[in-house]
N, C-alpha and C positions, 0 to 999 in steps of 0.2 A: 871435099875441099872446095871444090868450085862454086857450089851451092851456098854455102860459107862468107866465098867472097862475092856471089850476088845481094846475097841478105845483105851483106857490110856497106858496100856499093846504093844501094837501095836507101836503108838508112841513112847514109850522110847525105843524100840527095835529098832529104826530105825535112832535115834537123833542122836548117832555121828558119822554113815556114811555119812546120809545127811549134817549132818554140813562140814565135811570133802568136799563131793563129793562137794559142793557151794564155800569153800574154794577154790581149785582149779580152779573151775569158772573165782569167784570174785575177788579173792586174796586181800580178805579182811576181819579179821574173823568178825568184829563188822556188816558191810554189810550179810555177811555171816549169822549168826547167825539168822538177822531180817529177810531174806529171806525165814529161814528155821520155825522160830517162824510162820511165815504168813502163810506158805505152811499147816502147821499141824492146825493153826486157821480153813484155808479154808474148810480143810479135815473134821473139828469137823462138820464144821456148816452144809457145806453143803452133806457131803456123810455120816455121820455119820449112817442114819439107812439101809445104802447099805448092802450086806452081806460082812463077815469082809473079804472076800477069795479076793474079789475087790480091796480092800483098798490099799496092795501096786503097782498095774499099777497106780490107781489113784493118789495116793501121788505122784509116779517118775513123770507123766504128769503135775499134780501141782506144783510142784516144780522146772520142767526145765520151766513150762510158770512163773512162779516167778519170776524166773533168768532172763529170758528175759526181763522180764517188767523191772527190776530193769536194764540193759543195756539200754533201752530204754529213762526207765527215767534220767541214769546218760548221755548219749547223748543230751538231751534238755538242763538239768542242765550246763552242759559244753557251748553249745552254745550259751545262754543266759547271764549266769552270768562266774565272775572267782571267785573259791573259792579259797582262798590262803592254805586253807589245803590240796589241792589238790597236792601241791606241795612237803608237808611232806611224807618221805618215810615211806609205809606200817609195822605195827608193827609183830611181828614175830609171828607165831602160838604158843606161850607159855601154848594154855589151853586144847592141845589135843596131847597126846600120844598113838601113834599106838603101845609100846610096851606094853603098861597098857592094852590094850584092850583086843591087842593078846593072854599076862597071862590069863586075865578076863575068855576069851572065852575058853582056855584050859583047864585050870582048875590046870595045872602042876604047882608044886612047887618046880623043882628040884631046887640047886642053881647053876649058872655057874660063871663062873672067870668073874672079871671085863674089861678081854680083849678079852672075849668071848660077855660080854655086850656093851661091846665100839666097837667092829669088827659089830654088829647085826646090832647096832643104825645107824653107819655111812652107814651100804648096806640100810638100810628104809631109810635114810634121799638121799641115792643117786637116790633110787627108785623114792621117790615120787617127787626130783627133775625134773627125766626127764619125769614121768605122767603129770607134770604141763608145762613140753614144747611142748607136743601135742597137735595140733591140733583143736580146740574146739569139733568138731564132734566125730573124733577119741577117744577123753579123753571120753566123753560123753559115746558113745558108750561100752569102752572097760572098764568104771568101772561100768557102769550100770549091762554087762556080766557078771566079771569077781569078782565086787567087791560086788554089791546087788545079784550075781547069780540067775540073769534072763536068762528066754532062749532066741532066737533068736526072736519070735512072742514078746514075752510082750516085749522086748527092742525096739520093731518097732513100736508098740505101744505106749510106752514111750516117744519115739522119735521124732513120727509122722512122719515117714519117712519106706519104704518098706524095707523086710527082709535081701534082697539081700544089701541094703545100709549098714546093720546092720553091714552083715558079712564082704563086705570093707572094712568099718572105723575100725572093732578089728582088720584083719589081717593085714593092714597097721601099726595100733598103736603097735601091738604085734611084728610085725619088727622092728618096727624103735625102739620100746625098748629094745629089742633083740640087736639090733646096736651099740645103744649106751653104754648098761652096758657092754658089750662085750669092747668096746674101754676101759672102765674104771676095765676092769681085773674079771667084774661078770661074770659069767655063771649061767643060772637059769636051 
C-alpha cells in the first residue's frame, strides 16, 4: 500500500512537466496528454516495484519512447489514409499555465501590478515560443537539463544518446535562445 501511494505521489509530481515537455514535442495537447497518460500506465504496470529513486530515468525514457511511437504511428497514419482533421489548426494550450505553477511552487503571495503580470506572461509566452522552435534533440535535451534538472548522465540516459551529445544539444539550445530573446529586447 505504501508503495502504491509513492508511485501516486511521484506521478502527480511530475504530470505537468511531462505534459508540458510532450506538448512541445507533439504540439498537440489532446495527443499530448494520451502520450503522457500511457507513459505513467507503463510506469505503474511495469516498474512499479523498482525502487522509487529509479522511477524518474525510467519515466523520461518512457515517455521520450512514447513520443516516438506516437511520430511513428502518425507517419503510417498519414501515408495510408487522409484524415481531414488533419488539416484543422491545433487548438491552443488553454489548460496549462506556467504562471499558476510557478505561484504554486513558490509559495509567494506578494501582489504585483497588472503590468507587472502582463510584462511576466508575455516574456513566458516568448520563452516558450522560441523552446518550441528548437531543434527536436536540443528542445529534448535542454528541458530534460534545465526543466526536470537532470544532470548530464541521467539526460544521456534519458536520451539514449552519450553525455558528451547531451552537453551539445543544451549549449547549442542555450545559444540560439540566448539569440533569439536577445533580438526580441530579453536578457536572461
Amino acid at each position: 500500500m505504501a508503495a502504491e501511494l509513492e508511485l501516486s505521489d511521484f506521478l502527480q509530481s511530475i504530470e505537468k512537466r511531462a505534459f508540458k515537455r510532450t506538448v512541445y514535442a507533439v504540439r498537440d495537447d489532446d495527443a499530448a496528454l494520451d502520450i503522457v497518460q500511457d507513459a505513467m500506465i507503463r510506469l505503474a504496470e511495469r516498474y512499479a516495484d523498482r525502487p522509487p529513486a529509479e522511477w524518474p530515468l525510467l519515466f523520461q525514457r518512457i515517455l521520450s519512447n512514447a513520443t516516438m511511437d506516437w511520430f511513428r504511428h502518425q507517419k503510417v497514419r498519414r501515408g495510408v489514409l487522409t484524415v481531414f482533421s488533419d488539416f484543422e489548426p491545433a487548438g491552443s494550450d488553454g489548460d496549462f499555465d506556467i504562471l499558476e505553477m510557478l505561484a504554486d511552487q513558490s509559495g509567494s503571495h506578494r501582489v504585483e501590478s497588472s503590468a507587472d503580470t502582463a510584462e511576466r506572461t508575455q516574456t513566458f509566452h516568448l520563452i516558450e515560443d522560441e523552446i518550441a522552435k528548437l531543434p527536436t534533440r536540443q528542445r529534448e535535451a535542454f528541458l530534460l537539463r534545465y526543466w526536470e534538472e537532470m544532470d548530464v548522465a541521467e539526460t544521456a540516459t534519458a536520451m539514449g544518446c552519450s553525455e558528451g551529445s547531451v552537453k551539445t544539444h543544451c549549449s547549442r539550445a542555450v545559444h540560439a535562445l540566448a539569440k533569439a530573446l536577445k533580438l526580441k529586447g530579453i536578457s536572461l
